[in-house]
C-alpha positions as CSV (number, residue, x, y, z in Angstrom):
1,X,0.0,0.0,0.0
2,X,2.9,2.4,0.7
3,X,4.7,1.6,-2.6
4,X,1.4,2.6,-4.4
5,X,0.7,5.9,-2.1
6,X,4.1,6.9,-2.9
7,X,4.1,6.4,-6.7
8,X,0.8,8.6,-6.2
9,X,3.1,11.2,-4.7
10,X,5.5,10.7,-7.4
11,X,2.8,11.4,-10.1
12,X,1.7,14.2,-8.0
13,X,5.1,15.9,-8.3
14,X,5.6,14.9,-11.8
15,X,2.1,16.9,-12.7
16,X,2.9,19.6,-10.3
17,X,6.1,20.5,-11.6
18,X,5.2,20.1,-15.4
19,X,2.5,22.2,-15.4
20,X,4.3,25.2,-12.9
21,X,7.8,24.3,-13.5
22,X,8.5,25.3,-9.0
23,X,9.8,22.9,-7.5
24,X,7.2,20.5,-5.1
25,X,6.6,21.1,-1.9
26,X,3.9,18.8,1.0
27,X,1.7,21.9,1.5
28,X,1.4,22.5,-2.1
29,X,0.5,18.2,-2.8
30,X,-1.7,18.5,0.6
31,X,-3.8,21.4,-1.1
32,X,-3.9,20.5,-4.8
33,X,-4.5,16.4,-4.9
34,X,-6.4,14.3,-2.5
35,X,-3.9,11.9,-1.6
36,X,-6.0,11.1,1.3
37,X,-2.9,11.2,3.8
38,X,-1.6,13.6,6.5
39,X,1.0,16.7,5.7
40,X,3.5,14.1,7.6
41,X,2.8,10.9,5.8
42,X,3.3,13.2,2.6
43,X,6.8,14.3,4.1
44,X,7.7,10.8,4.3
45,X,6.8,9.6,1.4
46,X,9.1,12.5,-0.2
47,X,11.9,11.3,1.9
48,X,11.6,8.3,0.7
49,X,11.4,9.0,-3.0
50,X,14.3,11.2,-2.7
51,X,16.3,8.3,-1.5
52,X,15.6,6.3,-4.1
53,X,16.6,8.9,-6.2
54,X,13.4,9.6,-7.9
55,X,13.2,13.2,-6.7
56,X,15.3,16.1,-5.2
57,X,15.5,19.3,-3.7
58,X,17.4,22.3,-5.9
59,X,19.6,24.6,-3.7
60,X,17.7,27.2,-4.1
61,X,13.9,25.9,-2.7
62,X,12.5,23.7,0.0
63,X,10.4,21.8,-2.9
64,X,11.5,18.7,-4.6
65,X,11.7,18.1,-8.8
66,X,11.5,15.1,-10.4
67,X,15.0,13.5,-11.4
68,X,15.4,11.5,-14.6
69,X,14.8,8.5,-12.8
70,X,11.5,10.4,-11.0
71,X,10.3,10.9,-14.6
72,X,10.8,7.3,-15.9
73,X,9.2,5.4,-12.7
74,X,6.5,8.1,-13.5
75,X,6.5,7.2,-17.8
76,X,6.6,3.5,-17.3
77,X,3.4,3.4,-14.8
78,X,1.3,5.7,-16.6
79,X,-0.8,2.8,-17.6
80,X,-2.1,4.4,-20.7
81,X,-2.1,7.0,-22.5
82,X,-4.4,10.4,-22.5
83,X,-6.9,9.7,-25.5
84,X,-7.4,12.9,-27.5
85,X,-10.6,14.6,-27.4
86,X,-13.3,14.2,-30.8
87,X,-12.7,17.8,-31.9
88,X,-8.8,16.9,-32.0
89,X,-8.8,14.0,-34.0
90,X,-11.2,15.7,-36.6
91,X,-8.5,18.6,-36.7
92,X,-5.9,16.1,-37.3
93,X,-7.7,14.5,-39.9
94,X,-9.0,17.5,-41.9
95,X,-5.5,19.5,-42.0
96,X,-3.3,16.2,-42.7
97,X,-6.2,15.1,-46.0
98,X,-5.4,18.8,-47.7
99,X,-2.0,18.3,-48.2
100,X,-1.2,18.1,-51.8
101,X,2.0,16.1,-52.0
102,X,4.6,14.0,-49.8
103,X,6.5,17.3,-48.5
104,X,3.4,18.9,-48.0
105,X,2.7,15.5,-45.5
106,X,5.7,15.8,-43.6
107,X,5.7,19.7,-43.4
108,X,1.6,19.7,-42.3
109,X,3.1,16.6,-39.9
110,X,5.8,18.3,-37.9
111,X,3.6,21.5,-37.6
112,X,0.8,20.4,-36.7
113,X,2.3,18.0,-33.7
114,X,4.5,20.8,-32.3
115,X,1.2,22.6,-32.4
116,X,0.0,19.7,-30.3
117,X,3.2,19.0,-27.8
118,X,4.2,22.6,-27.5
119,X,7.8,20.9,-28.3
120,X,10.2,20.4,-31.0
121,X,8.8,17.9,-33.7
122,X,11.1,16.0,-35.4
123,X,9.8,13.4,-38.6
124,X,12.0,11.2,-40.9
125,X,11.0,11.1,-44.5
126,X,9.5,7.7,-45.5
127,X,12.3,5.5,-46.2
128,X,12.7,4.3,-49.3
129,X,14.7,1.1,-48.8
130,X,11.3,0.1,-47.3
131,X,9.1,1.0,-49.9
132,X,7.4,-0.3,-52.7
133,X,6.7,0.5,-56.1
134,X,3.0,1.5,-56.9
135,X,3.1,2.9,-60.1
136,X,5.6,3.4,-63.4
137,X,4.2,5.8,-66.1
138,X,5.8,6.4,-69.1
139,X,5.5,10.0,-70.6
140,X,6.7,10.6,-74.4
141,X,7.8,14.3,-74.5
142,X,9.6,14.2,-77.8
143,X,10.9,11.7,-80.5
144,X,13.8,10.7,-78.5
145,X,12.8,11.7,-75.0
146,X,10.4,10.0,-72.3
147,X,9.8,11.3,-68.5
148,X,9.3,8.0,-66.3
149,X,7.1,8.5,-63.6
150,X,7.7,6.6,-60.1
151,X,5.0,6.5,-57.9
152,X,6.2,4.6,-54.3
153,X,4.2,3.5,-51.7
154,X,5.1,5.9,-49.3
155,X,3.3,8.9,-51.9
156,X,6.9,9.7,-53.3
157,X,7.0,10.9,-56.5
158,X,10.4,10.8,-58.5
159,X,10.7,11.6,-61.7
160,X,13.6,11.0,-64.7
161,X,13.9,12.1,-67.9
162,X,15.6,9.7,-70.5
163,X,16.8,9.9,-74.0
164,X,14.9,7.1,-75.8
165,X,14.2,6.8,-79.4
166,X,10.5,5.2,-79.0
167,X,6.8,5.5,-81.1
168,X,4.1,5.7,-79.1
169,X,3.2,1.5,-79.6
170,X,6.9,1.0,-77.9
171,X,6.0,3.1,-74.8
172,X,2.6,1.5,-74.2
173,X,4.3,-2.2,-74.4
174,X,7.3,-1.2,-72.1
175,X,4.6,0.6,-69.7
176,X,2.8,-2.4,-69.3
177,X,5.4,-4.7,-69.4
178,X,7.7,-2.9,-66.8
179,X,4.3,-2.0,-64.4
180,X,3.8,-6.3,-64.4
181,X,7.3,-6.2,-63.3
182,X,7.9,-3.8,-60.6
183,X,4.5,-2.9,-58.9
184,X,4.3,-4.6,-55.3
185,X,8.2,-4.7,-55.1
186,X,10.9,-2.7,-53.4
187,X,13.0,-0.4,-55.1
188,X,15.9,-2.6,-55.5
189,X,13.7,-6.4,-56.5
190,X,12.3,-4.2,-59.1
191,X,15.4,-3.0,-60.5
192,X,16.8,-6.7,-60.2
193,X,13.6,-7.8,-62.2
194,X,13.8,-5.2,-65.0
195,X,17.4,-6.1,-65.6
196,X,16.6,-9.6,-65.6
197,X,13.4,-9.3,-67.8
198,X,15.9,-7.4,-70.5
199,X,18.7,-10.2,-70.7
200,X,16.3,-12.6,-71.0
201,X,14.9,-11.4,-74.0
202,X,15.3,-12.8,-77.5
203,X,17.5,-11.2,-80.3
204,X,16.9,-10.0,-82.4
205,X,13.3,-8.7,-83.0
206,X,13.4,-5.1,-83.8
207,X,12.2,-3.8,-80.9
208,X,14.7,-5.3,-79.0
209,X,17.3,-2.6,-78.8
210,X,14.5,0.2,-77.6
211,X,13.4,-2.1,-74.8
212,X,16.9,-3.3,-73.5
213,X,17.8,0.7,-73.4
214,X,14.3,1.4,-71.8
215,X,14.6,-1.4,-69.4
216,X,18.2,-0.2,-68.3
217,X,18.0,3.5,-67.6
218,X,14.6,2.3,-65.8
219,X,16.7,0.0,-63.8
220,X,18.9,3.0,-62.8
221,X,16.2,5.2,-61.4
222,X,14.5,2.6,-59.4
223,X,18.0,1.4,-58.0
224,X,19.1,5.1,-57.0
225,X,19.8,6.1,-53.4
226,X,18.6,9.1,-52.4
227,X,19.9,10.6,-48.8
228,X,17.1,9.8,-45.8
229,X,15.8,13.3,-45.0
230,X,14.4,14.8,-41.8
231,X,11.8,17.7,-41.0
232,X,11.8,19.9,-37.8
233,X,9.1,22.4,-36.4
234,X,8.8,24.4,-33.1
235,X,12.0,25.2,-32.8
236,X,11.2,28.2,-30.7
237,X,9.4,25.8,-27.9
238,X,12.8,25.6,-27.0
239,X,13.3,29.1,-26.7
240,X,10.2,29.4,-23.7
241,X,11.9,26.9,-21.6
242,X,15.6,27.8,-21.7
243,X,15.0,27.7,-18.0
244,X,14.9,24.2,-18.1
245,X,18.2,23.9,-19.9
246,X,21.2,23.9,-17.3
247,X,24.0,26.0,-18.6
248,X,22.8,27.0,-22.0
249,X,20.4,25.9,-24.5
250,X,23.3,25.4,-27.0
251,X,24.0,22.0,-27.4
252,X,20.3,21.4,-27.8
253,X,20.5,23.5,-30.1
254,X,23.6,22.5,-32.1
255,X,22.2,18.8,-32.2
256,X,19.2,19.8,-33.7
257,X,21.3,20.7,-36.7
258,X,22.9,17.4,-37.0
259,X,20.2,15.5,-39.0
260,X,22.2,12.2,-39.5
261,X,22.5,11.8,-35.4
262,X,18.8,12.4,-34.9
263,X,18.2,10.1,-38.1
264,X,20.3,7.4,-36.0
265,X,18.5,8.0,-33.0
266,X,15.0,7.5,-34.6
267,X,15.9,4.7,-36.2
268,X,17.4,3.1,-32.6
269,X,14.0,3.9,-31.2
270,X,12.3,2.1,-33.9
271,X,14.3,-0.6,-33.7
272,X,13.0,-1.6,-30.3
273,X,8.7,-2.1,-31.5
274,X,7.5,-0.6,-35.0
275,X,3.9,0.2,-33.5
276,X,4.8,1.2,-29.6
277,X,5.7,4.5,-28.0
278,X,8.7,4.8,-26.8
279,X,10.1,7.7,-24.6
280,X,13.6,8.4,-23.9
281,X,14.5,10.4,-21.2
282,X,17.8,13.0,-20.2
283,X,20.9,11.1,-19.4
284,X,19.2,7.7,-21.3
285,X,19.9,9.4,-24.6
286,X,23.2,8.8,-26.1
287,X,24.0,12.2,-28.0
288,X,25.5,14.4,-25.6
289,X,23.6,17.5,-26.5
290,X,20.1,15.7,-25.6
291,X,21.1,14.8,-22.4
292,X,19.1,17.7,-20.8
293,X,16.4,16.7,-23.0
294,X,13.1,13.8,-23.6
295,X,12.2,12.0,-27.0
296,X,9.2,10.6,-27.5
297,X,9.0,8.5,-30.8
298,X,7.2,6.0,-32.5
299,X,6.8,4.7,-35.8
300,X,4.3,5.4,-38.6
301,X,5.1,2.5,-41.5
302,X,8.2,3.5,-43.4
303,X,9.9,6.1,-41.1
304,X,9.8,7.4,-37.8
305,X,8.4,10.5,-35.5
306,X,8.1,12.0,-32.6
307,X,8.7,15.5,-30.5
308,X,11.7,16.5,-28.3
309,X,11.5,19.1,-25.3
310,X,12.9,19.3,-22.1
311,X,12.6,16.9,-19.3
312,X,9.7,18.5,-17.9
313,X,7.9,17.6,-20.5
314,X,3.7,16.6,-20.5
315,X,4.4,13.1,-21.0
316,X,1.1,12.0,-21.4
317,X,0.3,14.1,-23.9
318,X,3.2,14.0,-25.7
319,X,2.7,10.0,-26.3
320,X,-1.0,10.3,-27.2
321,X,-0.2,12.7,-29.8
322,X,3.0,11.1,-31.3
323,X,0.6,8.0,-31.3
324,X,-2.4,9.5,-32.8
325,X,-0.6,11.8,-35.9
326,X,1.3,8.5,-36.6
327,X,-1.5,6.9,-37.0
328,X,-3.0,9.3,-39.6
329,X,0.1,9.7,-41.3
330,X,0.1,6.1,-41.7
331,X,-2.9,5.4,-43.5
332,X,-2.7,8.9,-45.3
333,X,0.4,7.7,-47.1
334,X,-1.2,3.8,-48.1
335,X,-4.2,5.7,-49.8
């Protein structure tokens, strides 16, 4: 019974704190939350959180903060998360459906759940290794010139223009042929297939030399790497709690710039559960400039999101977004 009173402490202080950002004291917990206990069972159960570690008391006040331990004892017994109301989920929906291509998805994404968290959002660009051809289109634009069309499953559009010597007949044979080919498959069993489906043909016929040309700059633009990209919104979140930052905001600041460290650790969270939530939180995180800080990140099919903010962060809220934008995003992107 004490273990649970205390933990109800420990949530007490977690709230408190979050939502005022002054450090804890009894009187405060006695007046705001009915604990159902004495001012002096309260002061014991402190004591005995800030033993274990899971609170302490700054210099400066008689109240106690959460440590990072305080705030994952508090994370991992939240139970579940904070559903969001009717009137959000509509919102979601409505602004996410008017975007009109792929970076309009991720830019609507990262705005709209900083808008949400009141932190930083942070959203990796569908990753391509993962994704699958839906479409190949074939455009004739002169005699000797044809756009190719790529249409992924993740709503990415890439497009290539190749010099081809072609009638109109060729193009709708290759269209078809190469569509039979590639749709369903990844990037890179699709450019296996078209390189296999042009070696295996017969010579001559006629057509042979157009279709082995078509079939090989085709090859090349489904097996081209491009860079994994991230987005960022709500930078100046940061700004309103620089309090919260010991020392200086900087290296928060300065890791925020290095995309290929935050793509890492996305992909490390991912790594543990594709459809969880997970949190990461101040000293847990490996990069030494989000050491002051807490990620919460999940993923959404073919990449990974979440928000980053200080410590004192509304964990519940934070998860239930992150959760309920990935969601949308997810099916929003298989349409």
């Amino acid at each position: 019974m004490s273990e649970e009173r205390r933990l109800d402490v420990l949530r007490a202080i977690v709230q408190d704190y979050v939502a005022t950002s002054e450090p804890v004291g009894s009187k405060a917990l006695l007046d705001r939350h009915q604990l159902g206990v004495s001012a002096a069972t309260i002061r014991n159960d402190m004591a005995a959180l800030e033993e274990e570690g899971l609170i302490s008391a700054p210099h400066t006040s008689a109240g106690r903060v959460p440590t990072d331990a305080g705030y994952r004892r508090f994370v991992d017994r939240l139970g579940h998360m904070k559903p969001l109301s009717k009137s959000e989920r509509s919102a979601i929906e409505t602004f996410l459906q008017q975007a009109v291509d792929l970076d309009d998805v991720v830019d609507r994404t990262v705005r709209l759940l900083s808008s949400l968290t009141n932190q930083v959002a942070v959203m990796q660009y569908p990753t391509i290794g993962r994704a699958t051809v839906r479409h190949l289109e074939l455009v004739s634009l002169a005699e000797a010139r044809v756009m190719a069309v790529m249409i992924l499953s993740t709503g990415r559009v890439e497009e290539r223009i190749l010099n081809l010597e072609h009638t109109e007949d060729d193009l709708a044979g290759l269209k078809a042929a190469f569509n039979e080919l590639v749709v369903g498959r990844t990037r890179a069993d699709a450019a296996d297939a078209v390189v296999a489906w042009a070696d295996a043909r017969p010579v001559p016929p006629a057509d042979n030399s157009t279709s082995a040309q078509a079939a090989h700059l085709v090859a090349d633009l489904l097996a081209e790497e491009r860079e994994d990209r991230l987005a960022l919104a709500g930078r100046a979140h940061l700004a309103r709690s620089v309090h919260d930052f010991p020392g200086s905001i900087g290296p928060v600041l300065d890791a925020l710039e290095e995309h290929v460290v935050l793509l890492r650790l996305i992909q490390q969270m991912q790594a543990e559960g594709e459809d969880a939530v997970f949190v990461r939180i101040g000293g847990e995180n490996s990069v030494q400039g989000l050491r002051n800080t807490s990620i919460v990140s999940t993923g959404y099919g073919a990449g990974g999101i979440g928000v980053l903010g200080p410590t004192r962060m509304d964990y519940a809220t934070s998860m239930a977004a992150v959760r309920a934008v990935a969601r949308y995003v997810s099916d929003l992107l298989e349409q």
